[in-house]
Residue frames as qw, qx, qy, qz and C-alpha x, y, z in Angstrom:
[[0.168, -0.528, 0.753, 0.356, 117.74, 90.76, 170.18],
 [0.308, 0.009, 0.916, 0.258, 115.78, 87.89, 168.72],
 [0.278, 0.802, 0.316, -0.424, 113.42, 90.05, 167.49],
 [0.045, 0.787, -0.454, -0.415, 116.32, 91.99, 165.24],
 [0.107, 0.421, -0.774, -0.461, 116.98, 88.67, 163.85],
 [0.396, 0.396, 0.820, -0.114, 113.84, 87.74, 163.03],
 [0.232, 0.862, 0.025, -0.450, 113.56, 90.96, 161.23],
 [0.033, -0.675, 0.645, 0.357, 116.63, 90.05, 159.41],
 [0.268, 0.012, 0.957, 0.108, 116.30, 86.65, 158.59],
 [0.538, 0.656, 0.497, -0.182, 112.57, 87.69, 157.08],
 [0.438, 0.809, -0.011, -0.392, 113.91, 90.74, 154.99],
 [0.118, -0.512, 0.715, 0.461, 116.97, 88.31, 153.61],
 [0.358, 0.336, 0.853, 0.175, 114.12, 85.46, 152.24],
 [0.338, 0.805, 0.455, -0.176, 112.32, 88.21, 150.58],
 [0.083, -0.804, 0.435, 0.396, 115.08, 89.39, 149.14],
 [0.308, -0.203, 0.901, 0.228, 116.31, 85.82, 147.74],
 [0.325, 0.435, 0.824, 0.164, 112.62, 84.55, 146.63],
 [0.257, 0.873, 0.096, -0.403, 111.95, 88.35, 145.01],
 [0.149, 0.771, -0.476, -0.397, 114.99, 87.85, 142.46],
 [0.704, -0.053, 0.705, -0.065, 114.16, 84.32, 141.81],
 [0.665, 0.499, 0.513, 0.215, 113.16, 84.41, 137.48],
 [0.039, 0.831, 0.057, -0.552, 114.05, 87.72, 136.56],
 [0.473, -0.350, 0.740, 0.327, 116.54, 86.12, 134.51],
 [0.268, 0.149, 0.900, 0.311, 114.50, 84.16, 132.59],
 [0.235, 0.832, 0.435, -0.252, 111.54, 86.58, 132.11],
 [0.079, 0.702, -0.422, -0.568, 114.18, 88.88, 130.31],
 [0.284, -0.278, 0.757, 0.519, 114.81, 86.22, 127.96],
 [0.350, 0.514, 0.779, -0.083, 111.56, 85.08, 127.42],
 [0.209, 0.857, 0.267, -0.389, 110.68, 88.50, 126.47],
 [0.112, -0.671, 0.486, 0.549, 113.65, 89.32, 124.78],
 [0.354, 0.058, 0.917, 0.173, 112.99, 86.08, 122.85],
 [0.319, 0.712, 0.601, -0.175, 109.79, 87.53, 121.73],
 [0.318, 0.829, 0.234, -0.395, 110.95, 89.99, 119.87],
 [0.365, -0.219, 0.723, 0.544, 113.19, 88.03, 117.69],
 [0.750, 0.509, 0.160, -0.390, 111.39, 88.51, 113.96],
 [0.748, 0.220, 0.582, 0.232, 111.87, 86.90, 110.99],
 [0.615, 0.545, 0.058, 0.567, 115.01, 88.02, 108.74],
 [0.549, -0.803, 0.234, -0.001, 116.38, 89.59, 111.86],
 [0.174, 0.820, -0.507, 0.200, 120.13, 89.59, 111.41],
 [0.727, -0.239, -0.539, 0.352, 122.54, 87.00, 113.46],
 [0.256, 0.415, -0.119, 0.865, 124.41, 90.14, 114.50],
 [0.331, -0.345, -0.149, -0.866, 120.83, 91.33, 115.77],
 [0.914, -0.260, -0.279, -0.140, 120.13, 88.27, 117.63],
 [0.678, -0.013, -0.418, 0.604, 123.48, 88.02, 119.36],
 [0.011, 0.374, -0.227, 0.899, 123.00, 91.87, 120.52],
 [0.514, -0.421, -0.007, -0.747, 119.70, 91.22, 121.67],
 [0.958, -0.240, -0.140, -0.076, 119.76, 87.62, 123.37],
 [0.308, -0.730, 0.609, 0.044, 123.84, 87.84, 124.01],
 [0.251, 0.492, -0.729, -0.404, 125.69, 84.42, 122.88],
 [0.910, -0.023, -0.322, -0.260, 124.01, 80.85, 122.28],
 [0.533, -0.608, 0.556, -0.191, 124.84, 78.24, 124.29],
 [0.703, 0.132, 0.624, 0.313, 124.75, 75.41, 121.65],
 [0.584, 0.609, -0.173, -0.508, 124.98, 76.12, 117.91],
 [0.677, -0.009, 0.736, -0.008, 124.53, 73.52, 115.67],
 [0.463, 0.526, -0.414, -0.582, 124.87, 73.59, 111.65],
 [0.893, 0.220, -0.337, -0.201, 123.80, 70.45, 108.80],
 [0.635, 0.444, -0.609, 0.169, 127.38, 69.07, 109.47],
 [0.308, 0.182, -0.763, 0.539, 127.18, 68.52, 113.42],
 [0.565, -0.296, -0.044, -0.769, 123.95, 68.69, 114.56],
 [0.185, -0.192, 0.898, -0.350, 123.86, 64.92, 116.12],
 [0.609, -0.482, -0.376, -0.506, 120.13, 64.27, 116.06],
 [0.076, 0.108, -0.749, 0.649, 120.49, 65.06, 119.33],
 [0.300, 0.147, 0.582, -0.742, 117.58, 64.51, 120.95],
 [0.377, 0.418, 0.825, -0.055, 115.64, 63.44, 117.78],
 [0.232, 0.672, 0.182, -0.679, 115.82, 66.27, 116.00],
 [0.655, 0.472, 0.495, 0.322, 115.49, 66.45, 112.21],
 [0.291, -0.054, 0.436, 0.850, 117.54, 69.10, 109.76],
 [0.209, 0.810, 0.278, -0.472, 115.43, 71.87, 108.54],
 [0.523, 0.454, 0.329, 0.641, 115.99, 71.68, 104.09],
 [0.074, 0.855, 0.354, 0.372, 117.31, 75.22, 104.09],
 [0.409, -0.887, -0.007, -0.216, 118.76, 76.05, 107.35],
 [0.707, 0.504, -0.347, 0.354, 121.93, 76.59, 107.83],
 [0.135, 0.121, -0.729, 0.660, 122.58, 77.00, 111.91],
 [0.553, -0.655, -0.445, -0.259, 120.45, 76.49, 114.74],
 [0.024, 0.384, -0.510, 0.770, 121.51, 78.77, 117.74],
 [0.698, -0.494, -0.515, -0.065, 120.03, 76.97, 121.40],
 [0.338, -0.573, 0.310, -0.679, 119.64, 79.42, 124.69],
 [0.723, -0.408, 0.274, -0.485, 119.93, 77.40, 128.04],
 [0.084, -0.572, 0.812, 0.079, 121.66, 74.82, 129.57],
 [0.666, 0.113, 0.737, 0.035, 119.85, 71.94, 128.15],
 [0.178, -0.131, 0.576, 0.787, 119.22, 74.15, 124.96],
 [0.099, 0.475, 0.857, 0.176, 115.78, 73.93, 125.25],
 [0.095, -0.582, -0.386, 0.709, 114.99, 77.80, 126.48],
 [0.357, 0.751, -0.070, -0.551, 115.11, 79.45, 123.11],
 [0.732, -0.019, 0.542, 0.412, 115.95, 78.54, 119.66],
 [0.221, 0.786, -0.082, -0.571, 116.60, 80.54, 116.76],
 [0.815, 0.136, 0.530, 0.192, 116.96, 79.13, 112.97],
 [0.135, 0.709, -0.182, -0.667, 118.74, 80.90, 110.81],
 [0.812, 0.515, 0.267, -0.062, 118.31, 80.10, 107.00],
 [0.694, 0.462, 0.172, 0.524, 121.10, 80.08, 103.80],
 [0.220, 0.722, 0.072, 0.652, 121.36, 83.56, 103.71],
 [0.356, -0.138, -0.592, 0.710, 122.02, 83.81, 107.92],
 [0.396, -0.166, 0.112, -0.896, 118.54, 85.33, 108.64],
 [0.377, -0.024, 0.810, -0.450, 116.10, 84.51, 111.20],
 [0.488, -0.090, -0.637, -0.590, 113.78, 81.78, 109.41],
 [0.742, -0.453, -0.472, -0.148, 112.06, 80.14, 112.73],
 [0.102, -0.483, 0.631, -0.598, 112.00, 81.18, 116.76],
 [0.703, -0.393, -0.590, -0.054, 110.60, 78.30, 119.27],
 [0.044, -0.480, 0.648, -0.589, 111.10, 78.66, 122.73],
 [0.316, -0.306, 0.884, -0.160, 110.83, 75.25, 124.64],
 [0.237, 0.091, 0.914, 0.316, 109.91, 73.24, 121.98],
 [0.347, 0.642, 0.655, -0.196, 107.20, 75.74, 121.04],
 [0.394, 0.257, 0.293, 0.832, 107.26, 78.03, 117.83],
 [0.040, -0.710, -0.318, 0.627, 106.90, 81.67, 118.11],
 [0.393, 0.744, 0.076, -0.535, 107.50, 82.69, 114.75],
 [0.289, -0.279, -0.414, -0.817, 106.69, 82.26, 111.86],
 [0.523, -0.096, 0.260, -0.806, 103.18, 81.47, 113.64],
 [0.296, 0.061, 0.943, 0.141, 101.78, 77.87, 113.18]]
């Protein structure tokens, strides 16, 4: 008997700590293959909806940020907003991806 639920009790923690990032590895990746002049449209399909979005007129400097001449939203993944960002320029195409506070494209 305590055998059986030792057996159990192993195959439920390997179960729990096996399904632990998946989550976030999708995004990451998914993140990665945001390009520049990529669509919003195209970005919402592929990442699903933002969790912040921020444009010239309400942006806060939250956190210190500064306004990007040019850019006319800033879509933010994750619940602090730091997981993914996506800038989208005048013309609502992708002009800059970061993902926690690091840019992925254009390249630096």
């Amino acid at each position: 008997m305590k055998q059986g639920l030792f057996i159990i009790a192993c195959a439920v923690v390997l179960l729990l700590t096996g399904c632990d990032n998946s989550k976030e590895t999708d995004f990451s990746s998914n993140l990665h293959k945001v390009t520049i002049g990529m669509s919003m449209q195209d970005v919402e399909e592929l990442l699903g909806k933002p969790d912040i979005i921020e444009t010239l007129e309400d942006h806060g400097g939250i956190s210190g940020k500064t306004w990007l001449s040019g850019t006319s939203e800033v879509w933010s993944y994750g619940e602090d907003g730091w997981d993914g960002q996506i800038y989208f320029d005048t013309n609502r195409k992708v002009e800059l991806v970061a993902e926690h506070q690091s840019r992925i494209a254009p390249p630096e």
